[in-house]
GUDO-940171 format. One record per atom (N, C-alpha, C, CB): y, x negated, z. Coordinates in steps of 0.001 Angstrom, whole numbers, plus 500000, padded with zeros to 6 digits. Each point is the difference from the previous one (the first is absolute). Glycine has a CB too. Layout:
N
YXZ ...
END
This chain:
362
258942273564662872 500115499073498859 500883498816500338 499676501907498433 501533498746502451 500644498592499848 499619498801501259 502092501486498736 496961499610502328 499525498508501131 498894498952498732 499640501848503268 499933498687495964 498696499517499339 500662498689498866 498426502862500190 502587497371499517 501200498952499425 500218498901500301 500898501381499844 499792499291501709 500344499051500870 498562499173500453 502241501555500757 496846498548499265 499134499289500526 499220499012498960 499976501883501726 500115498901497085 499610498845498710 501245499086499522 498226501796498958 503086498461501362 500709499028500153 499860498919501204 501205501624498758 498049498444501987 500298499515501134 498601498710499810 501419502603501556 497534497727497557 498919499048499821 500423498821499421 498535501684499812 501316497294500574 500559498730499108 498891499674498959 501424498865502024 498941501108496552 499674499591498887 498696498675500255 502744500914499033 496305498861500749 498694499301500220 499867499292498482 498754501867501978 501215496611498471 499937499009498946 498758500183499248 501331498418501284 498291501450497333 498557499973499492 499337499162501175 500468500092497208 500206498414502707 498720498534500631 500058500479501346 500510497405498592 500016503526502326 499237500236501093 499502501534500145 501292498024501012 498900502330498219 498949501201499807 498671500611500510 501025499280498548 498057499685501092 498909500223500699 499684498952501111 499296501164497979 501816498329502486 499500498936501648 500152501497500987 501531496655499757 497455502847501316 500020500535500925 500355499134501289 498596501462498661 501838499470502538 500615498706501174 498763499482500459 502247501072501078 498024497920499734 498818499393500902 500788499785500922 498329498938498665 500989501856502602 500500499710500954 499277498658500904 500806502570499662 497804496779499796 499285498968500871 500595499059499322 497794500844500789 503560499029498241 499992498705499569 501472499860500905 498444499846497250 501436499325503371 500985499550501329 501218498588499645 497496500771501793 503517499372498507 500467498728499392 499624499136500888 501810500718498800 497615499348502364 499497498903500941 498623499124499141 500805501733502481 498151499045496906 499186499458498752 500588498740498665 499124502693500565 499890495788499968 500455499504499214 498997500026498927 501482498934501489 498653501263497287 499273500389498986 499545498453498876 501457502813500398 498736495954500089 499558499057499271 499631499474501195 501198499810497811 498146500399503416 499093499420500847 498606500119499080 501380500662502433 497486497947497540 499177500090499684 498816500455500989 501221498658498454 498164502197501651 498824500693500839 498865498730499663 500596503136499667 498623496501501479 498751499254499984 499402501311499541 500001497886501912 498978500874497509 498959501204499227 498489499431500653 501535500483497148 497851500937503485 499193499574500878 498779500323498811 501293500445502785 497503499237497984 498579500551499305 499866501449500305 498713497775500292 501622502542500567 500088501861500016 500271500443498886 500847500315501997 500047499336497441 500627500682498671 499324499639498913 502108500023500782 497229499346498973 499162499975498538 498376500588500661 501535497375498462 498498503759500686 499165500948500107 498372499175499108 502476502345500135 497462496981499479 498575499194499398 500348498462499227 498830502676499407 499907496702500462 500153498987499306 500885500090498673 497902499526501119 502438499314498048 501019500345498663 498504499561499100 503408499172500586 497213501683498190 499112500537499125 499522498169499382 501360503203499356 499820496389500076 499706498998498962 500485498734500536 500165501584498084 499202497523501696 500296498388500539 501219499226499163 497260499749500583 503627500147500766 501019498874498819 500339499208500353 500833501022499034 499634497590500296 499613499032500509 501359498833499090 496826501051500661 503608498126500029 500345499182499465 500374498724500082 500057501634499648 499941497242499679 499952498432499897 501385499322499627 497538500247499231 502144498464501352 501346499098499565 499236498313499654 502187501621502011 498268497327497568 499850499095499689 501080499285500945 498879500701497734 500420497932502836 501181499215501149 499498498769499346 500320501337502738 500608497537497534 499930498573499585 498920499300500829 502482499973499357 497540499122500157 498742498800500593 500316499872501552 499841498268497630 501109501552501967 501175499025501706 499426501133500890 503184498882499148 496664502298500660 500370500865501470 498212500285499683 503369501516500361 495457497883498956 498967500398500729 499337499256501386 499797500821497677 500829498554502641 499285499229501053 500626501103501422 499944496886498586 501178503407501581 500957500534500275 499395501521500492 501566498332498361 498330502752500401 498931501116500044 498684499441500342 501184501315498293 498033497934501523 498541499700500738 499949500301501273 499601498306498723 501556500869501784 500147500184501846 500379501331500084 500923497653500846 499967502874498818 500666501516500558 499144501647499417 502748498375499820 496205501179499056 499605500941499725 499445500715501278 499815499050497736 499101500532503258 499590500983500874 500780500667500420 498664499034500454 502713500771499995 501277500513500876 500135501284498546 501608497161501823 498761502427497152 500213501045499298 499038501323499590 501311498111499482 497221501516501043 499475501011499364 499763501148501094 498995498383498164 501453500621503308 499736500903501146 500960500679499852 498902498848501488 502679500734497888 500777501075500379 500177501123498978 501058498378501392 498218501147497335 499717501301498954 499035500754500567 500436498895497925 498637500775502916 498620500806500118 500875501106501146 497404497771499601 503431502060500977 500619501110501061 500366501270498859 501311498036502139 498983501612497094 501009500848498700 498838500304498969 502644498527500097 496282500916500433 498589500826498766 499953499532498363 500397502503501414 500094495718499172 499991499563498277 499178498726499798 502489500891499534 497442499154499619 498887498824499719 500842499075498992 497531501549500217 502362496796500594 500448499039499152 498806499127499362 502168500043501397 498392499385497306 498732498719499603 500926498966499642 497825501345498871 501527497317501619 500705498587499555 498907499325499190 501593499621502174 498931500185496534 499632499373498709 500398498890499950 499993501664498961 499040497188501374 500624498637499721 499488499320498684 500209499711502524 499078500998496857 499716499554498513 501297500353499375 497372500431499838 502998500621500045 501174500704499182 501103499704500492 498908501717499432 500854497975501513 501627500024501515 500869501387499128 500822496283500902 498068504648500121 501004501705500005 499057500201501598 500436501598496486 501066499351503615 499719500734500899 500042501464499960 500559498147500829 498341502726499618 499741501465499949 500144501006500787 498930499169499032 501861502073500922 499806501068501449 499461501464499128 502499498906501997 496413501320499185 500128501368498881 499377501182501351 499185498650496700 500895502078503147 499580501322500900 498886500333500277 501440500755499309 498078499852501439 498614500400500664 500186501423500188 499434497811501282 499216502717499210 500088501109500688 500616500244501485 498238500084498488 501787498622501859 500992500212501761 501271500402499568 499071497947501590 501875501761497071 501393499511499791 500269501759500609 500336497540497439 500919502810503466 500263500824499720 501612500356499531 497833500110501284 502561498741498698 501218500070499416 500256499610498652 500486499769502033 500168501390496979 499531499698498871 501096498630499359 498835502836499779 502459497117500835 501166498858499612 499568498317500556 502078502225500355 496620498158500643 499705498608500533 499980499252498971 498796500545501776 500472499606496986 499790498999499010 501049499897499408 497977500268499725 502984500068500201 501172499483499205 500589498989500821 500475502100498796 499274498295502545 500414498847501431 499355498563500147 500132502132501366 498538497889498178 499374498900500067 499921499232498542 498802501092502054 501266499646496761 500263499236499054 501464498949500208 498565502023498652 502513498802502231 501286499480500004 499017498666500800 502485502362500066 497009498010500818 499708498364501049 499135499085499037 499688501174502748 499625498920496466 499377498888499436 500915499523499115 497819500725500276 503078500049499222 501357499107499364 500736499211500615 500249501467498932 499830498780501979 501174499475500831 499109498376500196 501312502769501554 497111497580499113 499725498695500668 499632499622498233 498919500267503321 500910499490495976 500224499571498236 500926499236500078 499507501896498746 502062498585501957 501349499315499668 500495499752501039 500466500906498207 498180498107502628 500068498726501161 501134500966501366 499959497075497674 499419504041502575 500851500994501668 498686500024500555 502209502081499318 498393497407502320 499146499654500509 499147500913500261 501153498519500513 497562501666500064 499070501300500316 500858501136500993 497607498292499916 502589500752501367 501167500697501123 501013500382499423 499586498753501679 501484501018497262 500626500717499603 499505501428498823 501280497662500861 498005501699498692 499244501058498673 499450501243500308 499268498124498979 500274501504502343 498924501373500605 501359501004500481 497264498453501320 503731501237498555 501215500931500057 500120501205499640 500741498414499798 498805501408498658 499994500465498390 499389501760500694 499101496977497857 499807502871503269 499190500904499933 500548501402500923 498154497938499490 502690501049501156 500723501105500890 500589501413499243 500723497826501455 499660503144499163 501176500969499501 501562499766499631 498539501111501328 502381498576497956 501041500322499871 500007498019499508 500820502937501888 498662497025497480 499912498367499700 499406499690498672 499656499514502425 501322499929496622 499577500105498781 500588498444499699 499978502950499423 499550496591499765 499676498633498734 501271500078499180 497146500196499547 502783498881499569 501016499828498841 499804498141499424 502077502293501351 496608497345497541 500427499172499489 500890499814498637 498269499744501427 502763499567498323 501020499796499636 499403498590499238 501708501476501875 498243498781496605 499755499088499092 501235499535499247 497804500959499923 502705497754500651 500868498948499389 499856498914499421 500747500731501183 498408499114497693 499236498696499767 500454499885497768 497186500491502909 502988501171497080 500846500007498578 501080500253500000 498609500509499073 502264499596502167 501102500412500192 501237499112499370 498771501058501947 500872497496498089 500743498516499734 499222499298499064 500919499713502268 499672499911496802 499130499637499036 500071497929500021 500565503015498354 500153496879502150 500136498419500305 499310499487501540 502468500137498478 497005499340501937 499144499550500460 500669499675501133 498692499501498178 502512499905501364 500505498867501729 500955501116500374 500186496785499446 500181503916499482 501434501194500342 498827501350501234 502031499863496349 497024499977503104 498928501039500760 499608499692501576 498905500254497574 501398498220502693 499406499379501137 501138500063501002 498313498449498711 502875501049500606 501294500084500823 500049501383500662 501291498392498406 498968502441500562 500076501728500078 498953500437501341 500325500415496906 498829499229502723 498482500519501497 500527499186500470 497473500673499566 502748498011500848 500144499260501127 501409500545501098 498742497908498295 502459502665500697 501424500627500066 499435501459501499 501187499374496311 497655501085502814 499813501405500768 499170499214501220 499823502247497791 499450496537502589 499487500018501291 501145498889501034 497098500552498820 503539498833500658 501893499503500340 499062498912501309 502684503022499648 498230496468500852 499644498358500562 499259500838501117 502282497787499479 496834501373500926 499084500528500686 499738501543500381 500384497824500545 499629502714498233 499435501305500067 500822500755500746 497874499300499763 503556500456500372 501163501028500232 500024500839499615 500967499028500172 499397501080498697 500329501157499277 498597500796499502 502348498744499259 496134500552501272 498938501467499892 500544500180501316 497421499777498488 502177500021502758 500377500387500962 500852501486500161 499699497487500163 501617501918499256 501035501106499795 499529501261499502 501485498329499587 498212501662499275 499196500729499187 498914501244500554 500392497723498807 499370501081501497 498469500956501106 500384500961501712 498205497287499061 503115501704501263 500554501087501189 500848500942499837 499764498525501161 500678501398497375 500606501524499757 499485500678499342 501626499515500179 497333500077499129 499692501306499334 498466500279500690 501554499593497443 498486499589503704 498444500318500658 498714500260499451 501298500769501218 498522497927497887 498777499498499070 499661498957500126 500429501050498633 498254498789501212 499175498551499295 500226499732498970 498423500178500867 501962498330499008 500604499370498637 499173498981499966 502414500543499940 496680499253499029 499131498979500196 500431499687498328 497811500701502272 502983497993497518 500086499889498128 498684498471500073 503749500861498986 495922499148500216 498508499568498910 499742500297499071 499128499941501135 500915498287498267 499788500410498449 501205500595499106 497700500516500856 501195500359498346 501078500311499068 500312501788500351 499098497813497863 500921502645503656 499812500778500268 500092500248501290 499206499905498233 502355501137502369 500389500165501540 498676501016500549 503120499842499671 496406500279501476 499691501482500214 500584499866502074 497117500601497407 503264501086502049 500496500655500761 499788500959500721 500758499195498964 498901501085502385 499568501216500666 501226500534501393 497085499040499236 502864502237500827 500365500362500329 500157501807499856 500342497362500058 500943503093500321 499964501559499784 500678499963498164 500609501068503321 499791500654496464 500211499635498725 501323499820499378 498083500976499976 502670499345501156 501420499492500066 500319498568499558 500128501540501810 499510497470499874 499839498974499810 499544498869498331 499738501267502629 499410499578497438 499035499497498393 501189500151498849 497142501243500598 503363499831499228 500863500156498933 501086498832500033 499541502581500029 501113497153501501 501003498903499915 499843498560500221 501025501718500553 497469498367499634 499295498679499547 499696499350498407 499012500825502165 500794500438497128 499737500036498612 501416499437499391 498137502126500094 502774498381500484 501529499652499156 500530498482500384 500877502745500174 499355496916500657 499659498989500479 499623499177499327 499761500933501367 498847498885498242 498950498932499219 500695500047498857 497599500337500913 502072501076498377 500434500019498491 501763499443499768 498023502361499659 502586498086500916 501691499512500043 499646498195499605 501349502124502511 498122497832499165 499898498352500156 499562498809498762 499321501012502347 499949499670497065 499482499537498301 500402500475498827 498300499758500878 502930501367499713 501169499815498943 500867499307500238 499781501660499411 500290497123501710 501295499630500294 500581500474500892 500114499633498310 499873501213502367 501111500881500980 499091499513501543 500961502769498027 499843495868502579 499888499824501097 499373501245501431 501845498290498564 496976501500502227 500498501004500499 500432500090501720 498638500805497860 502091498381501924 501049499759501053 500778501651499879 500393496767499665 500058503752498943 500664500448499727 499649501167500173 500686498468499036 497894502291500901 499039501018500620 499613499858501863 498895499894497172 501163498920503052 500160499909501915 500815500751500382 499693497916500385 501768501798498726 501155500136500991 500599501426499630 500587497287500220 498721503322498695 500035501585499865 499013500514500794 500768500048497777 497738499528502599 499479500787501015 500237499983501449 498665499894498448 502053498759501611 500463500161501793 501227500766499618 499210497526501514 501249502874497657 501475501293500520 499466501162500232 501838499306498538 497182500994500398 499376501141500031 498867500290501455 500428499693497129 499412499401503135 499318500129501238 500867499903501241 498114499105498818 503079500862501389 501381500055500946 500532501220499383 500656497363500524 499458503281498274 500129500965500025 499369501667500223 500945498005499190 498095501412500725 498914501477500529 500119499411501344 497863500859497960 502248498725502984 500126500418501246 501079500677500385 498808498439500328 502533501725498856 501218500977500493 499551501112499626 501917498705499811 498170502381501052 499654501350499850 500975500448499034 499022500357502260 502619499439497795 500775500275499072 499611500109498560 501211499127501579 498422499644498213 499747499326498540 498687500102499609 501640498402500304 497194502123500078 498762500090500181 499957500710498610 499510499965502753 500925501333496804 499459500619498975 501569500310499081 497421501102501497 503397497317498576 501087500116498950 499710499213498760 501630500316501793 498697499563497147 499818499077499094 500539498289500357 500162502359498463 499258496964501282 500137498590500544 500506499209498759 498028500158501870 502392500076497149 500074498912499039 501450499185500230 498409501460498216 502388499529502440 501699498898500446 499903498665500900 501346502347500250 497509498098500322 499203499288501088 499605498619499623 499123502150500722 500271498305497908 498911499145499509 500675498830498883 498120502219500364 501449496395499919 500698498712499515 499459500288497875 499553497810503288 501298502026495974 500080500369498713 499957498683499234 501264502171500501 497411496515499295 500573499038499227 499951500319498931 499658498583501130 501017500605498496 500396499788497848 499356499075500032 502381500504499020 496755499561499804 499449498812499446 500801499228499013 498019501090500403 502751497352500094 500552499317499077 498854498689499449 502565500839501202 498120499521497615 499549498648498780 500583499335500131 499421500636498471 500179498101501890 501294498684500182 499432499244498510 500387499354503404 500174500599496124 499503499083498476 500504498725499860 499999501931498711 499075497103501481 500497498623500024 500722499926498614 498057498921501592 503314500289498456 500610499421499060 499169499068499299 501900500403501158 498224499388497656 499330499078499101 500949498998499676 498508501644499086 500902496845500856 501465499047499271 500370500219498964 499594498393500791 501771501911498930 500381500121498476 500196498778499191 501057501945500665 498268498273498425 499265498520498812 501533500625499025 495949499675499774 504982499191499641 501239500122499968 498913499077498470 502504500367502928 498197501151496180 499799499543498478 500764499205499138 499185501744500167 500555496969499201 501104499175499184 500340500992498585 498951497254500915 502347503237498993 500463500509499004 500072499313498632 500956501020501749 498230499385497249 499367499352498632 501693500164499481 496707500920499443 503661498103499507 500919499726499304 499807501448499116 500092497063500222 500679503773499460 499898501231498738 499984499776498677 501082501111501297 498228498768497715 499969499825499116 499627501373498947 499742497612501183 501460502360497787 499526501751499250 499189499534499361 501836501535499602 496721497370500105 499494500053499002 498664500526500797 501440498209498318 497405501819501112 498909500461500814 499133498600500163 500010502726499088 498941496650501864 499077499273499692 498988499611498749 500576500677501972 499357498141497711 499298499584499274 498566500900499777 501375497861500647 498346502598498313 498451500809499828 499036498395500287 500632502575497558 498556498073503619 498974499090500117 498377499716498845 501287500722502537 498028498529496912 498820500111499059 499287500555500923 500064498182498379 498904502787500556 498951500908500657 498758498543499967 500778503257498876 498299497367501612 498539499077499947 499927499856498696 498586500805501897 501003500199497281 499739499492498687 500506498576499330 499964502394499920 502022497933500066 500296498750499999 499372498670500514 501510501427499894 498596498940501405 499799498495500719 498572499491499463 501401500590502430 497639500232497383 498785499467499253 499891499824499189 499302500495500735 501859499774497934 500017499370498543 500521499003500072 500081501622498880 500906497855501929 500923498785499881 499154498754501017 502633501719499634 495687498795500682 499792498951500923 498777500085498744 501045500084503217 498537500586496044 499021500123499293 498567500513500357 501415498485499240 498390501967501593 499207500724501090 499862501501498981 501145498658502825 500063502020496645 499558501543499421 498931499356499077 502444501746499966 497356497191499089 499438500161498728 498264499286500677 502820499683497838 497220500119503285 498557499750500216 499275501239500257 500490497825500873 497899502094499045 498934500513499724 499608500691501883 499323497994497254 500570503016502734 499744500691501498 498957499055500950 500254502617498826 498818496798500081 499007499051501288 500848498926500096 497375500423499493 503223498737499818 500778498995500381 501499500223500835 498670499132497950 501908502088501920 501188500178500942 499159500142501641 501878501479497822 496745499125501952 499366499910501649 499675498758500754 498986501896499334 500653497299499141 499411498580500366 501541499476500901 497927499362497364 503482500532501816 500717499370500573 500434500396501159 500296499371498215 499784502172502261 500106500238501222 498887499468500788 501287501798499359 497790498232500472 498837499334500952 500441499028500236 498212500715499347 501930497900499567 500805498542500705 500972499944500766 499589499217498421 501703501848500849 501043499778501290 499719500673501167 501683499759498562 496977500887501766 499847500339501368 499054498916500847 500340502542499188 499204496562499758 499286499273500420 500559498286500797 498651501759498062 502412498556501152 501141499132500410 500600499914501083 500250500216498318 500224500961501688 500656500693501470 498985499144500963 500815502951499267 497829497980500934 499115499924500730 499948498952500420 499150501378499228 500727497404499450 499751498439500627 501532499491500988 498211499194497366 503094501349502234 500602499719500616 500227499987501374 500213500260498201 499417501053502308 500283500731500992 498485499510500977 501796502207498493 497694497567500892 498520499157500863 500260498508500695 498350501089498005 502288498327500772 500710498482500250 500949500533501119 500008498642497358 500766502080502596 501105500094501317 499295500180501251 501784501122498666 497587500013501357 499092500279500624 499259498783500913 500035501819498184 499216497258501212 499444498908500398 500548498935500576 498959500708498646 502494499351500890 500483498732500402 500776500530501282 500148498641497531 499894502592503095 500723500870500906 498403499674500997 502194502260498307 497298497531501344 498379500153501081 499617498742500528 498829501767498578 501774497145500034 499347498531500750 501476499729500634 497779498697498083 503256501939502136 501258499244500708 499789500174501170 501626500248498565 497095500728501885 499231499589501792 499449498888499883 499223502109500832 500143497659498721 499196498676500190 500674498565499811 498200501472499205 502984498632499778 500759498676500293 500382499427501280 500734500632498152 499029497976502299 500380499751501068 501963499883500320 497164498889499856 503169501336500946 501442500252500183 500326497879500111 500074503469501760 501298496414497886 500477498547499771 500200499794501599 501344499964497294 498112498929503321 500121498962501275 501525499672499852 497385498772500052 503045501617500843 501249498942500298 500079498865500602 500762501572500019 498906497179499630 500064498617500506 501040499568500968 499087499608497974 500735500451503173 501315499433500814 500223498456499627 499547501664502147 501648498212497286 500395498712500018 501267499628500885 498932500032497782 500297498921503073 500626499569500908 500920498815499917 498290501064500843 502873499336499449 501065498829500168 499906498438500260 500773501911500729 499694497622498380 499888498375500125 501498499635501167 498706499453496830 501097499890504453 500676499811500756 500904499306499511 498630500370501357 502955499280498939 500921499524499358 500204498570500279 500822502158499916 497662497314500839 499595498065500259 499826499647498763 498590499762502167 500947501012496863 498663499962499339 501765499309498653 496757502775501122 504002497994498879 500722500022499165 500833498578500069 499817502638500029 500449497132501207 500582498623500271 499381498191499610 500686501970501865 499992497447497625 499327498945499960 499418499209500444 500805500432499342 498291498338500690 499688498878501268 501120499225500379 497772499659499263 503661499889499907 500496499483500510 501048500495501476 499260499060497558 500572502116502260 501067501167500193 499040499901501770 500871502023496791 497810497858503120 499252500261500927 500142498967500861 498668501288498773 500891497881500583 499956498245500831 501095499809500890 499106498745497977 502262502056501338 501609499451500815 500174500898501235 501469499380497662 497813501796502109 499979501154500971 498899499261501087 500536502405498128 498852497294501759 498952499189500925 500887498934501082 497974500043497789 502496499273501453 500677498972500327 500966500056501214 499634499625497716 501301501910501988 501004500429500662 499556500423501094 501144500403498332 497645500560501184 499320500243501784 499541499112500539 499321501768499768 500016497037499890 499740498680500923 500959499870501058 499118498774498138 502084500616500787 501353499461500541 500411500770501208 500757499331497710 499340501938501670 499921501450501503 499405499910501292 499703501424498357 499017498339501567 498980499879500916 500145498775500863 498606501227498452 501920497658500822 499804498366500583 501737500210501283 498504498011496726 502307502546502384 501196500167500585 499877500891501646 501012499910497163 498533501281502401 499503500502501084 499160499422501629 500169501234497693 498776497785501682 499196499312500671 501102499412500718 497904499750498558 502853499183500499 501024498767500892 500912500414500850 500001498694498295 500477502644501370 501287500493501176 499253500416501673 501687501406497564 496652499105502416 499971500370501451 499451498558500289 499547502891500235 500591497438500782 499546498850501386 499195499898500429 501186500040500639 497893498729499905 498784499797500314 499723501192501143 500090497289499294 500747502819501450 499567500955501009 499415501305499585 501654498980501216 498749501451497710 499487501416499495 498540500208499770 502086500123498924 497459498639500381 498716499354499743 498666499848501164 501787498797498448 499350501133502699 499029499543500879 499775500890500707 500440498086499973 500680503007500105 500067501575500691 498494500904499497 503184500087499751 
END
């Protein structure tokens, strides 16, 4: 009795939630368990039962665009067992399944690609979409800002002077950033995608994202220390405050009214004012009649202004007449002239008599 004690003391107590697990010994910690397996045609055992299929609508601009690239696209759906159609009456585009398809997620893959080339990515990048471990993300910002120029700045903010800051964007979080329109799209893994998404949306709340760069390059210097690899990072991590700077307003400096304890004068209601002009005791068609004249009045007034504001183009502008100076001969007299004459003679004759014949003859 008492080895039989000792040995049911010795069993350790078994939780309900693992109760019924059993071990596995083939599950290895060397097994990485979110590797995606290609999925070959071996594995789908027959055609799929029911056809599915689905469409998108693209703008005018990009049909000339799809005309050229459709063959390229349908060769590379036809590897994957799907069938595309290009609608240029409707401008849609269609994928839908066959009996070759044997992968049943392909069509969720190729619907992603006719979206993408919809929201102007190029074919060479789009045919991406189809690979394994490669997923989409368009990102609708077009109701996000409700002012128009505040919306343009904001998108223009997230692609930064010559496309710096997508750049940035795209080498850390290792995505396609293609913004258009009223609408980013984004491919990549689904990591990436998530910190692409925050990003945009922040950025059209306002929140620079300079300020999301410079938290993913720490975080990306910090997973390379083995130390710090699986510690919490937030001491790490830059913490802004969002400040309100509130512009001062000019203060309009009120003239202080003299105080008086009596109250204001009671002002006359209408009634008054229309008995004392004699207007209450007229007849309802004649109080309309007189409003009609004094609007008619107005009217003529405001026409006359009007008119005389329209012909002040056509007046010719006033010539300024150059008047030219009367020389200060003009002012002098003849006698005044005659004596001035005289003097220069006298001048001239004097001159003559002092040189010498020889000069003359030189």
């Amino acid at each position: 009795m008492s080895e039989e004690n000792t040995s049911t003391t010795e069993q350790k107590p078994v939780s309900k939630n693992r109760m019924h697990r059993k071990e596995k010994p083939w599950d290895t910690d060397d097994i990485d368990h979110w590797k995606i397996d290609e999925f070959k045609p071996e594995e789908m055992a027959g055609p799929l039962l029911e056809e599915s299929s689905f469409a998108t609508l693209f703008p005018k601009y990009r049909e000339n665009y799809l005309r050229e690239i459709w063959p390229t696209v349908t060769a590379a759906l036809q590897k994957h067992g799907i069938a595309c159609v290009l609608d240029l009456i409707e401008g849609s585009m269609t994928v839908k399944t066959t009996r070759k398809t044997f992968d049943p997620y392909i069509i969720v893959k190729a619907r992603d690609l006719i979206k993408l080339l919809a929201r102007s990515v190029p074919f060479q990048q789009a045919v991406k979409i189809l690979e394994d471990g490669m997923a989409c993300d368009i990102i609708k910002i077009g109701t996000l800002v409700r002012n128009k120029e505040r919306f343009v700045k904001r998108r223009q903010r997230l692609i930064g002077p010559n496309g710096n800051t997508l750049k940035a964007i795209e080498l850390l979080t290792k995505c396609y950033v293609l913004v258009q329109g009223n609408t980013v799209s984004a491919m990549g893994d689904f990591k990436g995608l998530k910190d692409v998404r925050r990003i945009v949306l922040d950025c059209m709340k306002n929140i620079h994202p300079v300020y999301h760069i410079k938290e993913l390059m720490i975080k990306k210097e910090l997973s390379k220390d083995e130390k710090l690899k699986h510690e919490n990072w937030d001491r790490f991590l830059p913490q802004f405050k969002k400040r309100n700077v509130q512009r001062k307003a000019p203060k309009v400096v009120k003239e202080k009214k003299e105080y008086t304890p009596f109250p204001p004068p009671q002002q006359p209601r209408k009634v008054d004012e229309m008995i004392e002009s004699g207007e209450y005791f007229l007849k309802p068609k004649e109080r309309k009649q007189k409003e009609l004249d004094k609007k008619k009045e107005e009217q003529i007034k405001n026409s006359e202004v009007k008119r005389q504001e329209r012909e002040k183009a056509f007046i010719p502008p006033v010539e300024q007449t150059s008047q030219k100076r009367k020389p200060d001969d003009a002012q002098i007299s003849t006698q005044d002239l005659v004596e001035n004459i005289k003097k220069k003679s006298k001048k001239i004759k004097k001159s003559v008599d002092e040189k010498p014949e020889d000069a003359f003859l030189a």
